[in-house]
N, C-alpha and C positions, 0 to 999 in steps of 0.2 A: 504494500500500500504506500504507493509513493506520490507525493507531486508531478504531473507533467511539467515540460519547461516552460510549454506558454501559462500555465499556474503559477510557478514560479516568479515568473518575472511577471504575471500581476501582482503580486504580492508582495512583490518588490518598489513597483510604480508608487502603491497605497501606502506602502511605509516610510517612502521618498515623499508624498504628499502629506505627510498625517508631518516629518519633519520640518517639509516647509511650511508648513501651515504654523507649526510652531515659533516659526522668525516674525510672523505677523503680529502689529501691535492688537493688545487687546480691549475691543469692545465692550464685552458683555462680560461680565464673570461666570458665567454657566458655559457660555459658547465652547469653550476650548473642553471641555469636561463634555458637552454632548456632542463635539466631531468625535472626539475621540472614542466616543461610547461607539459609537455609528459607525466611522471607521474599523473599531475591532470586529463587531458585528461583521460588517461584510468578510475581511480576510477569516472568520470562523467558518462563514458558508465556502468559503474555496477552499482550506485547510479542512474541509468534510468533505470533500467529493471524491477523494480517493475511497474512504469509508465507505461512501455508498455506492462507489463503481462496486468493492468486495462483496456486499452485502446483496447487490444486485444479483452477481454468479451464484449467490450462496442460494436465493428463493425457487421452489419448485415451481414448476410451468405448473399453473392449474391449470385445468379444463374446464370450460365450460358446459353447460347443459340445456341443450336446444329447451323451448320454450319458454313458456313466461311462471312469474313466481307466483303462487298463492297469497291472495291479502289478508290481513290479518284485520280481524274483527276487534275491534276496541270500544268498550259501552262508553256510552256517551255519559258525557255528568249529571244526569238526572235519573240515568239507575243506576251509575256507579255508589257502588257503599261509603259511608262517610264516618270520621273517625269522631265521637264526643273528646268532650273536653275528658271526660275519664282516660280516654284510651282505646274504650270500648267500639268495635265497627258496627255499627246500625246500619240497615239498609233508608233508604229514602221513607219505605211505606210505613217501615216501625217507628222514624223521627215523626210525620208528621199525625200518628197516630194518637 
């Protein structure tokens, strides 16, 4: 799991930039603290892609399965059972009984 070279040398570009940027006089007191958050962010995603080219060979080819999938019935909130302040699950017809 290595870096490629064109990786590499973006990774070099962004830490060349993240240096110059630090020659610049400072504006804001946060600025320099949120490039910097932002800038490590991205060279993470490029120092991960080796990981997930590995991770990629590693997954089994699933298959698929001609047709379509079964829906799934879900009660609506007006017969769903509801919980009392005890704890206890009452249905709708025993609460308003």
């Amino acid at each position: 799991m290595t870096l490629t070279i064109a990786e590499r040398v973006v990774i070099r570009i962004l830490s060349a930039a993240g240096r110059i940027y630090g020659d610049l006089p400072i504006e804001r007191a946060e600025e320099a603290s949120a490039f910097h958050r932002a800038l490590n962010a991205v060279i993470a995603v490029i120092e991960a892609r080796p990981v997930h080219r590995a991770t990629a060979s590693l997954q089994p080819n699933l298959k698929t399965i001609p047709g379509s999938a079964r829906s799934v019935k879900r009660k609506s909130p007006t017969t769903a059972a509801t919980v009392s302040g005890s704890g206890s699950t009452k249905s709708p017809e025993r609460i308003s009984a």
